[in-house]
C-alpha positions as CSV (number, residue, x, y, z in Angstrom):
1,X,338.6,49.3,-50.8
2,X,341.7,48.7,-52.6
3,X,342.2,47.2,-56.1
4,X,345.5,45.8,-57.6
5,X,346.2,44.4,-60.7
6,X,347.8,41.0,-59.9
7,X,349.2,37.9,-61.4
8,X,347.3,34.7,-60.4
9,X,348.7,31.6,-60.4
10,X,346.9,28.0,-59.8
11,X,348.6,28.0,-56.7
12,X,347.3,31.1,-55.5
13,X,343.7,30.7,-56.7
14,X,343.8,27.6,-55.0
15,X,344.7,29.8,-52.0
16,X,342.3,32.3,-52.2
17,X,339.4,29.6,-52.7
18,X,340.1,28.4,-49.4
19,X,337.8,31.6,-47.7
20,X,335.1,30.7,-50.0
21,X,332.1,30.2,-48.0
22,X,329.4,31.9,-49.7
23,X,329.3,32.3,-53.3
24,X,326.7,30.9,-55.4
25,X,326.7,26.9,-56.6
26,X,329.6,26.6,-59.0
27,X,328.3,25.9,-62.7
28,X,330.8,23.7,-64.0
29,X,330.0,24.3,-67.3
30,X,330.9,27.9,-67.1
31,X,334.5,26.9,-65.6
32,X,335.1,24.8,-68.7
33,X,334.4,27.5,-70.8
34,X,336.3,30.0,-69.0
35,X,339.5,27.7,-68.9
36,X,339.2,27.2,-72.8
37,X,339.4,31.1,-73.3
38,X,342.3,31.2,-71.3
39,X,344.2,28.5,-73.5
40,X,343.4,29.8,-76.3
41,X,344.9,33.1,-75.4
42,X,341.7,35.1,-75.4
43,X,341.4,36.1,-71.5
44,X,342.1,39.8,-71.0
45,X,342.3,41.9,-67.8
46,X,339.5,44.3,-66.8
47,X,337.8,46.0,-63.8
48,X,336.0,42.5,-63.1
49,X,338.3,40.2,-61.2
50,X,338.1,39.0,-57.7
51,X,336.9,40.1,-54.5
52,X,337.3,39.9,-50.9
53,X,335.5,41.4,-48.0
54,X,336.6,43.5,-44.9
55,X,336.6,40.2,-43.0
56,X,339.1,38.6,-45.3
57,X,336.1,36.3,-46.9
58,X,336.2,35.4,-51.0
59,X,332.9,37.1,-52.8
60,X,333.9,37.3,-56.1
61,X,335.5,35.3,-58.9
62,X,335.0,31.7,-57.9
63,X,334.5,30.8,-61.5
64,X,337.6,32.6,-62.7
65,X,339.9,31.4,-59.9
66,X,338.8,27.4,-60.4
67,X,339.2,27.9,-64.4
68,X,343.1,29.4,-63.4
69,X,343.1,25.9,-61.9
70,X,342.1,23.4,-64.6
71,X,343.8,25.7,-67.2
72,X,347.1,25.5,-65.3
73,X,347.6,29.1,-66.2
74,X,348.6,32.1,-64.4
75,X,346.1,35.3,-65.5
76,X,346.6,38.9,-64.6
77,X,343.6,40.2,-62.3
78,X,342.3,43.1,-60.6
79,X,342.3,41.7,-57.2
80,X,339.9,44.3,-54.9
81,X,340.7,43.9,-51.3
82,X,338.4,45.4,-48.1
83,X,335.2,45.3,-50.1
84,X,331.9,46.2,-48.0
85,X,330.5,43.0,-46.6
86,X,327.4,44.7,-47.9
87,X,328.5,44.2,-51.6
88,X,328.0,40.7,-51.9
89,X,324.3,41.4,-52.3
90,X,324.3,42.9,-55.4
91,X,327.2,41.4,-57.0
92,X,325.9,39.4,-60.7
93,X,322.5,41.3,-60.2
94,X,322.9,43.4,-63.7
95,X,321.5,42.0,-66.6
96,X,324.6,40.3,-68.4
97,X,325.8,41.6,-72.4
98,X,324.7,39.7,-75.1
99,X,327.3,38.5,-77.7
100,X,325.6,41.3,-80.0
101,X,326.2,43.8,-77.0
102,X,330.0,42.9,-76.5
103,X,330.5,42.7,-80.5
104,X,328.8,45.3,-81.9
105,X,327.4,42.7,-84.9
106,X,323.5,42.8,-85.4
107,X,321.5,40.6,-83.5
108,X,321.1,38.2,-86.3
109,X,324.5,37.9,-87.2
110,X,325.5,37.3,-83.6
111,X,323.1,34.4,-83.1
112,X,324.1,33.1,-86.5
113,X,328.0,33.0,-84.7
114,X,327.2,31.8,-82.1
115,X,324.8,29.1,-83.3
116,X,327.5,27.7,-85.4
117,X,330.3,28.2,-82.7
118,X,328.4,26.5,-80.4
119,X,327.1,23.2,-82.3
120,X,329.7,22.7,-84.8
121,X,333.1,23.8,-82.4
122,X,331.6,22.3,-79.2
123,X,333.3,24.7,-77.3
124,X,330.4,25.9,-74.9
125,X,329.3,29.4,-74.8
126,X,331.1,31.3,-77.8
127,X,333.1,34.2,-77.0
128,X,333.2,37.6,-78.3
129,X,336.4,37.0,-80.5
130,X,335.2,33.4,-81.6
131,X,332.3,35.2,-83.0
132,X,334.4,38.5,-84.6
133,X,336.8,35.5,-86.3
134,X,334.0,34.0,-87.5
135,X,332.2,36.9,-88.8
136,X,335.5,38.1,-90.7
137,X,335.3,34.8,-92.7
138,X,331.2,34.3,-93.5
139,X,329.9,37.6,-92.1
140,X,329.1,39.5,-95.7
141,X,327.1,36.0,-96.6
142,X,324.8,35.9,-93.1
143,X,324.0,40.0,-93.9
144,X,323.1,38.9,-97.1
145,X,320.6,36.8,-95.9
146,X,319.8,39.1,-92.7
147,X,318.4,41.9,-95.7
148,X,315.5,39.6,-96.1
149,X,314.2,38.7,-92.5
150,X,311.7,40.2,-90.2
151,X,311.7,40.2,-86.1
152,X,308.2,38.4,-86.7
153,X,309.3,35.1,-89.0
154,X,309.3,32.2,-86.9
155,X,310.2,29.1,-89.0
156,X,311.9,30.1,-91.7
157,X,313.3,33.2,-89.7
158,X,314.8,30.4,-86.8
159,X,318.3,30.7,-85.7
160,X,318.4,27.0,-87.5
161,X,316.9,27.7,-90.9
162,X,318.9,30.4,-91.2
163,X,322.4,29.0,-90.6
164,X,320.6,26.1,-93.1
165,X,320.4,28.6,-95.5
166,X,323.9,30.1,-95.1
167,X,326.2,26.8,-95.3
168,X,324.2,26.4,-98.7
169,X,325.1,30.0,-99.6
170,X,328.6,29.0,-98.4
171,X,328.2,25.7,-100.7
172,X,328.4,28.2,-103.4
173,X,324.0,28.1,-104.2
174,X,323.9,32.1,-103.1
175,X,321.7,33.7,-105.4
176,X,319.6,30.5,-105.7
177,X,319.3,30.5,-102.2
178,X,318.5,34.4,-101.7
179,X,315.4,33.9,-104.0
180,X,313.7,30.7,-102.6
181,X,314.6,31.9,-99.6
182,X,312.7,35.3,-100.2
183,X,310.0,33.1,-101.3
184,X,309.7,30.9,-98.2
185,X,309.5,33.7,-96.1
186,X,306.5,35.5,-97.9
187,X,305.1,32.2,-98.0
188,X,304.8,32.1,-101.9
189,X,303.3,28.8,-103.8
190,X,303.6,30.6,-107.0
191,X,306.9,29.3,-106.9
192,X,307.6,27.1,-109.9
193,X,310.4,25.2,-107.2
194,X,308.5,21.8,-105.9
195,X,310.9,21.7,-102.8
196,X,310.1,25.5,-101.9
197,X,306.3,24.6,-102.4
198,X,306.6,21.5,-100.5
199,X,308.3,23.4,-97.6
200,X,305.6,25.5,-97.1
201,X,303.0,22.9,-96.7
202,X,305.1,21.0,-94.2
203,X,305.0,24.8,-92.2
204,X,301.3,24.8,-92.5
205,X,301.2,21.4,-90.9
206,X,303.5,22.4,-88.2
207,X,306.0,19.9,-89.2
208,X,309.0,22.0,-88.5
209,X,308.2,22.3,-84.5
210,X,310.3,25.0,-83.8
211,X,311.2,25.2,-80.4
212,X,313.2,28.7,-79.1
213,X,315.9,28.0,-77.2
214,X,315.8,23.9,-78.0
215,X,319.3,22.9,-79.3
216,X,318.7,20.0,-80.5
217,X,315.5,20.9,-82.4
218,X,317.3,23.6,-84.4
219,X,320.1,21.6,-85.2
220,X,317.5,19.2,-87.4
221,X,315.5,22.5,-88.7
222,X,319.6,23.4,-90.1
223,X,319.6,20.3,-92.0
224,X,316.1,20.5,-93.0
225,X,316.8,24.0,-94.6
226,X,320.0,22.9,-96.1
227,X,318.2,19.9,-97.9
228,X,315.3,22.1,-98.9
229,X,317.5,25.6,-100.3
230,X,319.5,22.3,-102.1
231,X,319.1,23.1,-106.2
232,X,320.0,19.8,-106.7
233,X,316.6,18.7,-104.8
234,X,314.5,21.7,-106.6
235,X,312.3,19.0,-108.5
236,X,311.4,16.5,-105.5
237,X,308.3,16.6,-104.6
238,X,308.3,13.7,-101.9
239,X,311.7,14.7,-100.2
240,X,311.9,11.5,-98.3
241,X,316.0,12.7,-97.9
242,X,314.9,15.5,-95.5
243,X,314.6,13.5,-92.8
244,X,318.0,11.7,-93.1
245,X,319.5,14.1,-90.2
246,X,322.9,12.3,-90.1
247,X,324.0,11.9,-93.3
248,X,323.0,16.0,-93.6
249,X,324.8,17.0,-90.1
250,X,327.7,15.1,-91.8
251,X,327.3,17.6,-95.2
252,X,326.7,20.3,-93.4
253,X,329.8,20.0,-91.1
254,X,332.4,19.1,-93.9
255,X,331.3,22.9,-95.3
256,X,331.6,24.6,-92.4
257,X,335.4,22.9,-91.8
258,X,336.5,25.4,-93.7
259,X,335.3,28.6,-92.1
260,X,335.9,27.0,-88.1
């Protein structure tokens, strides 16, 4: 095998495409999201580029070539020439880095990143310096808030509540936050707070419906934390507003405007 570091252009990944006959189905949404890094600067050269096989067949890079393409910019690559027909097998059969792997941030503070990056840029799947950026600007408010949680907290602990919580603490409500907050989580109805008590009834009720992995659903939990860790709601005990998802979306975005 041989391995050079070259200069693609469009022209030349267009090229190179022509041999491919046996990659995988192309995910489109991955090429979008590839090409986006690339204009924004962000693509860097490493030991994974392209690949082509002793009988002169593409088996490598599809993704990276096509987003060369809808970019419309050239990329320097480590183009491997001669590979083993054999290696195609085994090529993408590693279990991938997380964001919190290629970071170094905590698992919760990754998530947090990348769940605002994700619903409030709309740029597809957030990248390792969209997150560090990120993190420079609201990181020492999601540890904050990461002191209090437990791998076992489902609603209150959801990748939704949580961000909730931190656009409020970003709103300027941290330490009013921190402490109902605390209080949610250790379910307490001692709490003097009517929302914080109401909150906890609408978890015993499963009226949360937390959902891993469902985008949509934790994008109405965020708004339903932000209108619950709201002082200004502290005394309402029939929060009819909690369900106004728009109008909160709308809140919650002109906050976060500031730190995206």
């Amino acid at each position: 095998m041989k391995t050079e570091l070259t200069l693609i252009t469009p022209e030349i990944a267009q090229q190179l495409l022509k041999t491919n006959s046996s990659n995988r189905p192309i995910r489109e949404r991955a090429v979008v999201e590839l090409a986006n890094l690339i204009k924004r600067g962000e693509w860097v050269a490493t030991h994974q580029g392209i690949a082509i096989d002793q009988n002169g067949i593409f088996i490598d890079g599809q993704h990276r070539l096509l987003a060369i393409i809808k970019s419309g910019i050239s990329c320097l690559m480590n183009v491997t020439t001669d590979a083993p027909v054999e290696s195609f097998k085994v090529i993408d059969g590693i279990v991938p880095r997380s964001l919190a792997d290629k970071t170094h941030l905590s698992m919760y503070a990754a998530q947090n990143m990348a769940f605002f990056i994700r619903f409030f840029e709309n740029t597809g799947k957030p990248t390792p310096d969209q997150a560090l950026l990120l993190y420079s600007k609201i990181g020492a408010v999601s540890d904050k808030l990461e002191c209090l949680l437990d791998k076992k907290q489902k609603t209150f602990g959801s990748a939704g509540f949580r961000c909730g919580a931190i656009i409020q603490m970003l709103n300027g409500n941290i330490n009013y936050v921190l402490t109902n907050y605390q209080d949610l989580l250790s379910a307490n109805f001692e709490n003097e707070n009517n929302m914080i008590r109401t909150a906890l009834k609408m978890e015993l009720r499963n009226q949360y419906s937390v959902i891993k992995g469902a985008g949509t659903n934790q994008i109405h939990i965020m708004t339903k934390s932000f209108y619950i860790l709201d002082p200004k709601n502290k005394n309402i005990v029939r929060p009819v507003g909690i369900n106004n998802h728009e109008y909160l979306l709308e809140k919650t975005k002109e906050i976060m405007s500031k730190y995206l």
